[in-house]
C-alpha positions as CSV (number, residue, x, y, z in Angstrom):
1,X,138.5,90.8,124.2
2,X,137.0,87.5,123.2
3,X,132.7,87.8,123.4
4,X,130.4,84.6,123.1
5,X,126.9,84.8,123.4
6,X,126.6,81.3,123.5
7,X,124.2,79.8,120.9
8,X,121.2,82.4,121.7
9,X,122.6,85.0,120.9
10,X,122.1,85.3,116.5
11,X,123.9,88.1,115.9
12,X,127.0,88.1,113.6
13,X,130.8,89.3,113.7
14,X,129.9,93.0,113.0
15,X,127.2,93.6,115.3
16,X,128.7,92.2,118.5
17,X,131.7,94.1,117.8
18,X,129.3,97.2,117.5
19,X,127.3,96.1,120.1
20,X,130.8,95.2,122.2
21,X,133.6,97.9,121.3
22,X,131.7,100.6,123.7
23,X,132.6,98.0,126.9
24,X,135.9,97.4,125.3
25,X,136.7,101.3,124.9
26,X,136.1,101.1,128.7
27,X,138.6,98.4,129.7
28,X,140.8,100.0,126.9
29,X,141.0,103.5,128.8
30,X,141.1,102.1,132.5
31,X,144.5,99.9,131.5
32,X,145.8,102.6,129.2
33,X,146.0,99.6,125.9
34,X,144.0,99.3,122.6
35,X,141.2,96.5,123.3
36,X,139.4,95.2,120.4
37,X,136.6,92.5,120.0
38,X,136.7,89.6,118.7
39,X,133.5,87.2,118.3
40,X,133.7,83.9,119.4
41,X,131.1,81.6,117.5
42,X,132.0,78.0,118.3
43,X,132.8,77.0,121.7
44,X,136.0,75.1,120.3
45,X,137.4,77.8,119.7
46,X,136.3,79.9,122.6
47,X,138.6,76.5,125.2
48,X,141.2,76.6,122.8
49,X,141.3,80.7,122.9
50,X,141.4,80.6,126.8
51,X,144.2,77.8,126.4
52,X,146.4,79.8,124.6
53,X,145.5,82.8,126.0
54,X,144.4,84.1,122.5
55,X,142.3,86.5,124.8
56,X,143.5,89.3,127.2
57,X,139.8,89.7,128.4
58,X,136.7,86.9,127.9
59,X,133.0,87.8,129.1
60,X,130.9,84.8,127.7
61,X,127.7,83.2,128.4
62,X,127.5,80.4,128.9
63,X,128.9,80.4,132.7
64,X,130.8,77.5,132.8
65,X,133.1,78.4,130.4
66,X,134.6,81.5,132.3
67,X,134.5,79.1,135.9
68,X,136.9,76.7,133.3
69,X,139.2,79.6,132.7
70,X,139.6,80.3,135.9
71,X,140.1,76.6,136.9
72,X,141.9,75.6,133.9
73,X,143.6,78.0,132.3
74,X,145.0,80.9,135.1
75,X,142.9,83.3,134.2
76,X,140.8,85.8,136.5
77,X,138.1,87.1,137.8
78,X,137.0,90.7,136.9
79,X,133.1,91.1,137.5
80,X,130.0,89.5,136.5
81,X,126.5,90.8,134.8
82,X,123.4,91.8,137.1
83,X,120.8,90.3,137.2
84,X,122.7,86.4,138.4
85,X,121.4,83.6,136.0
86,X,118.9,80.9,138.0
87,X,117.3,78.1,136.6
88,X,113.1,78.5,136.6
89,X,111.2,75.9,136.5
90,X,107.8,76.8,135.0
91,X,104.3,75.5,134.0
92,X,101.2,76.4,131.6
93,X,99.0,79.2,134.0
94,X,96.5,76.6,134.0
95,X,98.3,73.6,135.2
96,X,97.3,71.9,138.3
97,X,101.1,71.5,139.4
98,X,101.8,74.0,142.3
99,X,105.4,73.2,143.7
100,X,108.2,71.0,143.0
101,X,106.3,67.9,144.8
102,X,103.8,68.4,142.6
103,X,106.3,67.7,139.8
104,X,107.6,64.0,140.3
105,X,106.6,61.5,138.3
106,X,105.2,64.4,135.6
107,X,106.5,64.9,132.0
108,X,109.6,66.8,132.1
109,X,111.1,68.9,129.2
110,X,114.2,70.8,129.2
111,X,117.1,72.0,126.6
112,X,119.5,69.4,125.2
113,X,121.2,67.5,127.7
114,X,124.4,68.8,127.0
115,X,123.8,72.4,127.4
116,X,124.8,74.3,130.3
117,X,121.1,75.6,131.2
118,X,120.3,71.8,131.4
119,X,122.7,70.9,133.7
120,X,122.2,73.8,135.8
121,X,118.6,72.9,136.3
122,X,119.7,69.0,137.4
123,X,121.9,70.6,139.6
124,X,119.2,72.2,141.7
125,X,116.7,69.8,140.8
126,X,119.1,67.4,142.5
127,X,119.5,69.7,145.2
128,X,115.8,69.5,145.8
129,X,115.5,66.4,145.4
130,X,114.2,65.2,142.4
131,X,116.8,62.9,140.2
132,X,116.0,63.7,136.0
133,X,117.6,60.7,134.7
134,X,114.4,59.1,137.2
135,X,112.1,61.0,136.0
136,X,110.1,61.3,132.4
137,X,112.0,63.9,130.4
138,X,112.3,65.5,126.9
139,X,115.4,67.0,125.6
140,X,114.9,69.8,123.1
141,X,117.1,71.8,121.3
142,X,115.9,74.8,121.7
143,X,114.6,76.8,124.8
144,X,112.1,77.9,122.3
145,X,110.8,74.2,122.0
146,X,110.7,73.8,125.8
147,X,107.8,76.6,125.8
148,X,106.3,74.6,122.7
149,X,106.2,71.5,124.2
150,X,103.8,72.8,127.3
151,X,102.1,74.9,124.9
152,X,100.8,72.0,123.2
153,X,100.7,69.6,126.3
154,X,103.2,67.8,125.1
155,X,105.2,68.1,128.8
156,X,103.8,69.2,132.0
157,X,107.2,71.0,133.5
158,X,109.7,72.5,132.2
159,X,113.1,74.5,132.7
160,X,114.3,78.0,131.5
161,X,117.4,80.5,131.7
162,X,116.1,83.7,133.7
163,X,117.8,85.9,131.3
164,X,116.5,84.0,127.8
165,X,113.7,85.3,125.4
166,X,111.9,82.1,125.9
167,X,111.5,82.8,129.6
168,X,110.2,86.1,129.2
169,X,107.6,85.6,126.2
170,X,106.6,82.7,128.6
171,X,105.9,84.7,131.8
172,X,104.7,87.4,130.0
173,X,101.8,85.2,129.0
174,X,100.6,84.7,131.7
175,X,102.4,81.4,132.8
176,X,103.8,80.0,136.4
177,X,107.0,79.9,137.8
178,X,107.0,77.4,140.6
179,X,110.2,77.2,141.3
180,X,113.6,79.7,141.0
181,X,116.9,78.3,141.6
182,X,119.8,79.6,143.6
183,X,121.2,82.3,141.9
184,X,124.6,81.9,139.5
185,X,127.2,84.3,138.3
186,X,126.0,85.5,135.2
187,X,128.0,86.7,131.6
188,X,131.3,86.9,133.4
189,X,134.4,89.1,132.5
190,X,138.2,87.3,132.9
191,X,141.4,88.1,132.7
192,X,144.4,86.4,131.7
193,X,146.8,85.4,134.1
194,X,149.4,87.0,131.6
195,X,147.7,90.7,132.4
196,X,149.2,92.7,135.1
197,X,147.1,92.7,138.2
198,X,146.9,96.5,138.1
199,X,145.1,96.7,135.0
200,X,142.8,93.9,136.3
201,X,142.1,95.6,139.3
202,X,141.6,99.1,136.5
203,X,139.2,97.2,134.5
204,X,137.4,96.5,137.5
205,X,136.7,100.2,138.7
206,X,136.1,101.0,135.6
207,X,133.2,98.2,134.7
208,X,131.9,98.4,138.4
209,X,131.6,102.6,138.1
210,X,129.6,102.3,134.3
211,X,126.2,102.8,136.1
212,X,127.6,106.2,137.4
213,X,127.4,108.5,134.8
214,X,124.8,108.5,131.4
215,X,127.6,107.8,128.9
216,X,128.2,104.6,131.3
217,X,124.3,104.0,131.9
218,X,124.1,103.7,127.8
219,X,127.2,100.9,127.3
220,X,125.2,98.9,130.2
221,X,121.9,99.2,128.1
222,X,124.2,98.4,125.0
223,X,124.8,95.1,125.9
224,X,121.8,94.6,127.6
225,X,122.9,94.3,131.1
226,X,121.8,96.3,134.2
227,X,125.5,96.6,136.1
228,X,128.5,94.5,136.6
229,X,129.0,93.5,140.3
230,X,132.8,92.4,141.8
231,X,131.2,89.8,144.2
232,X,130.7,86.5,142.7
233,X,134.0,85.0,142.2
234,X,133.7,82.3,144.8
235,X,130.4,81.2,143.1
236,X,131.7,81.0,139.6
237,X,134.7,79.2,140.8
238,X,132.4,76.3,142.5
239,X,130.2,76.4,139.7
240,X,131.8,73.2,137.6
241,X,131.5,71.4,140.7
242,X,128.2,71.9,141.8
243,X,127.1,71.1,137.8
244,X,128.5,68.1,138.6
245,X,131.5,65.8,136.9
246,X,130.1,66.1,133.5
247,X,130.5,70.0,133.5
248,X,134.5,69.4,133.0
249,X,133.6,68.6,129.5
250,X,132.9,71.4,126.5
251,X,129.3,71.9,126.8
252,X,126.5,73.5,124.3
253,X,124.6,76.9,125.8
254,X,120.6,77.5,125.1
């Protein structure tokens, strides 16, 4: 079972397998077959994995990698992580800028243009109508920086993952969210196309039931998730295309 945490996530080999291996003992004893983790660092080599189908099971972050298995490479959809992902665009607590109106023509900041929270946040800035390659922005590395960059009035508005660090620190000082995004599939779980459909549909049931019992309740809190939930496939398999043409391409996750 292949695991990314995209860029965020700083751990190294031996503690996502620690972290990891309690989920995979799950899957392991639903299909009746040894599961082991493997960590996936680079995205390279997280597209070529899914190519080859190095990976019987994949649940990475960020999204559009899993919607590309599906798409791209036959694999398929097992469950996603609760809470969904969304896109919040956010201001300093004491900023005159109330709504998304409010916004055009300010100083935008947002992660590196190439990153899969950025484009998710033109996506549904786009919906809403307000174009970022019109409007003033600052890429940043670092969903870190965004914070830093309002902080120090650097940027009036800027975008963050619901489920990052940055986010919370951010609202838990006191800051404003003016605007939430529809909601994505979140961390999903794949298959391979090469794995029988009855062990799919096994490590299904069993991800979906963890919340039932406290052994299950503790590999949720393990990997820092609330439940998996069965119903976003259709979402995850429009995601590239509501990103937009661009998302086809290997992207960077913040």
């Amino acid at each position: 079972m292949g695991i990314s945490e995209g860029t965020s996530g700083g751990l190294d080999h031996a503690q996502v397998i620690a972290k990891y291996q309690p989920l995979a003992n799950v899957i392991a004893a639903a299909i009746g077959a040894k599961v082991d983790v493997v960590f996936v660092r680079e995205f390279k080599a997280l597209e070529s994995g899914m190519q080859t189908n190095r990976f019987d099971f994949m649940m990475a972050r960020p999204s559009d990698y899993p919607a590309r298995g599906l798409r791209d490479y036959k694999y398929r959809f097992v469950a996603s992580a609760k809470p969904d992902g969304q896109c919040l665009i956010v201001v300093p607590r004491d900023s005159p800028i109330k709504t998304l109106a409010d916004a055009k023509g300010k100083r935008f900041v947002m992660p590196e243009k190439v990153s899969y929270m950025s484009r998710f946040c033109a996506a549904e800035l786009r919906d809403q109508g307000i174009l970022l390659d019109k409007e003033n922005v600052k890429y940043v590395r670092e969903q870190g920086a965004v914070t830093f960059y309002m902080d120090n009035h650097f940027s009036d508005v800027g975008g963050l993952a619901s489920y990052s660090g940055a986010a919370k620190k951010w609202l838990q000082a006191g800051n404003r969210v003016i605007h939430k995004s529809v909601e994505q599939p979140y961390f999903p779980l794949i298959a391979s196309g090469e794995i029988p459909e009855a062990q799919v549909a096994a490590a299904r049931k069993a991800v979906l039931s963890l919340g039932e019992t406290p052994a299950g309740q503790a590999v949720l809190k393990g990997i820092g998730i609330e439940r998996f939930d069965a119903g976003g496939e259709q979402r995850l398999r429009e995601l590239l295309k509501w990103l937009g043409t661009e998302a086809t391409e290997a992207t960077a996750a913040k």
